[in-house]
N, C-alpha and C positions, 0 to 999 in steps of 0.2 A: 504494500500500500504506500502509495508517496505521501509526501507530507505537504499540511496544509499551504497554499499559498499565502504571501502575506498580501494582507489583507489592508489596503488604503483609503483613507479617505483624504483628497483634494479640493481645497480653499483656493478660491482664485478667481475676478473679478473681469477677467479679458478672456470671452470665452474663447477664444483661437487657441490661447495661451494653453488656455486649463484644456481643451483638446487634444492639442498636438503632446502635452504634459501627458494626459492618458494615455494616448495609444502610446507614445514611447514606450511609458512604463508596462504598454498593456503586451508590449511585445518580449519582457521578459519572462519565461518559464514561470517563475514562482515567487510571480506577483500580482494581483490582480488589484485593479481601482474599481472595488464598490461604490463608493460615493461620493459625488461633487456637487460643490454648490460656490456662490458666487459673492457669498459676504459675509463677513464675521462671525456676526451676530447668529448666524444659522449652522459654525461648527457644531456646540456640545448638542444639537438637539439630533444632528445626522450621525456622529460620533453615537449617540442614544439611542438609533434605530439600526444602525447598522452594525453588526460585529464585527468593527475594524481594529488593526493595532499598532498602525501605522500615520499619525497625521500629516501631510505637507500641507503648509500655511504660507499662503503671501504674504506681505506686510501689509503693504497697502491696500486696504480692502473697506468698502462700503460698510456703516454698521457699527464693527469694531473693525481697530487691526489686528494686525495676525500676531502680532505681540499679547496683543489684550485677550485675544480668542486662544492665543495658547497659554494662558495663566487660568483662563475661564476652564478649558478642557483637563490640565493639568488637576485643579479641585474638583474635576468631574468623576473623573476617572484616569489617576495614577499611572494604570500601565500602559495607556496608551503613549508610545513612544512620536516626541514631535519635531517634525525636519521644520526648518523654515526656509521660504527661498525669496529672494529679494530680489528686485532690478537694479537697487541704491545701494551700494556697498560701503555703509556709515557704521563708524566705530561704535555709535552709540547704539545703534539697531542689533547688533553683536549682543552687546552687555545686556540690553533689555530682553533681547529674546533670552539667555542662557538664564537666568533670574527668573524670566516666568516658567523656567523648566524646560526648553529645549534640548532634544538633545543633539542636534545638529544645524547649520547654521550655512548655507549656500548661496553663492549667484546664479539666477537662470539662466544664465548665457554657460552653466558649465554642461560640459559632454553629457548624454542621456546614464553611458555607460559607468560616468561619478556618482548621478545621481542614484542610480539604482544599487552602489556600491554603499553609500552613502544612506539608506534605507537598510539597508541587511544591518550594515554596521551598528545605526543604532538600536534596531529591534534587538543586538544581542549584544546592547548596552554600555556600547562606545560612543564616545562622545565625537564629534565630528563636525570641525570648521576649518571652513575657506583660508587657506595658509597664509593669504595677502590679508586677508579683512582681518585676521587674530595679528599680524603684524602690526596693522595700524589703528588696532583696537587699544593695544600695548601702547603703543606711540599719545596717542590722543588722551589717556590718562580719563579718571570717571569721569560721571556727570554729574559738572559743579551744583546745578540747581537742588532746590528743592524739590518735594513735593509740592507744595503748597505754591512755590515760583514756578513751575512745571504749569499746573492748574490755571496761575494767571495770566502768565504768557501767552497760553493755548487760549484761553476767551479774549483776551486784547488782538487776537487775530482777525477778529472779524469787526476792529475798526471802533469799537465800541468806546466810550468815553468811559474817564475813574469811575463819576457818577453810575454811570450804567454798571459797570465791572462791578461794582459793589453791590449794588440791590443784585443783581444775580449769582451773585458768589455769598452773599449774605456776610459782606464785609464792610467798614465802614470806610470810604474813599481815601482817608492817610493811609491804611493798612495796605488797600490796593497800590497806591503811589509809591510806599515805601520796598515792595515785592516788586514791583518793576526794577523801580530804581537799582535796588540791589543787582535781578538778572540783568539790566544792561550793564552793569558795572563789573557781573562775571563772565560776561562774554563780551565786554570791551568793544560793547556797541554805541553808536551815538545816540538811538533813540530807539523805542519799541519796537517799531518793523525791522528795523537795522535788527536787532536783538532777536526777536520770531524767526529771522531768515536762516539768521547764524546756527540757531538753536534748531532748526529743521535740517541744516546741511548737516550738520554730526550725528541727527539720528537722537536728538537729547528730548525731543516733545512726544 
């Protein structure tokens, strides 16, 4: 009797992408992609339906990202082992996925025959990242923010004034001004957008 295939489920927002991502994968022996779907927020419920043990997760994805959907499926359920595969290869996208439990960490542009290697590896509980992105993960040093600077940064993206940032963070507008100030100050921006852009190039929001 052979043994089971492994069994994936595929997060991925560009369906060509998530296609051509299946049949690759669907072309090896002793692997098969049960499940796909196209936005974050829909990992742990297809992870739920499907007996997978396998997840690849984009980052970038409607919903949640595949950072946050692999922290979501990691408290879901434990043994499912989680690849991430990215288009952006930012130091900080590195450190947030291995934190929310990854156990592998790739660029979609790597060979089909990585990735599938790259799948085995963690299912039997090797850790597995991109030799260039863990170099300049090293290089890039953590991420200086906060939480809570993380939090305001990501809402003053959408342009919004202290006033505003406040009543919806339920803070009161020095608290918001002083959280800015601070992140533009650690990422040695001149102003809030300057600070959001820097703060999204590293992979830090």
């Amino acid at each position: 009797m052979s043994p089971r295939p492994i069994r994936i489920l595929l997060a991925e927002d560009q369906s060509m992408v998530r296609e051509a991502l299946a049949a690759l994968l669907g072309l090896e022996p002793d692997i098969e992609v049960l499940a796909q779907v196209a936005r974050g927020d829909e990992v742990v419920e297809a992870a739920r339906v499907h007996d997978v043990n396998v997840a690849l997760l984009d980052i970038e994805m409607p919903g949640m990202t595949g950072i946050e959907a692999a922290a979501a499926l990691r408290s879901a359920f434990p043994a499912i082992r989680i690849v991430i595969l990215t288009t952006f290869g930012r130091p900080g996208y590195l450190r947030g996925a291995m934190e929310a439990g990854a156990s592998a960490f790739l660029v979609k542009d790597a060979p089909a025959a990585q990735l599938a290697d790259a799948v085995r590896r963690a299912l039997a509980g090797e850790r597995v990242i991109d030799p260039t992105l863990a170099a300049a993960a090293l290089a890039e040093g953590a991420n200086p923010l906060t939480d809570r600077e993380r939090e305001v940064l990501r809402a003053a993206e959408s342009g919004a004034t202290n006033a505003e940032l406040a009543a919806r963070l339920h803070l009161s507008p020095g608290t918001v001004r002083n959280y800015l100030s601070t992140a533009i100050q650690k990422l040695a921006a001149r102003n809030r957008a300057e600070a959001v852009r820097a703060a999204r190039e590293k992979g830090w929001l």
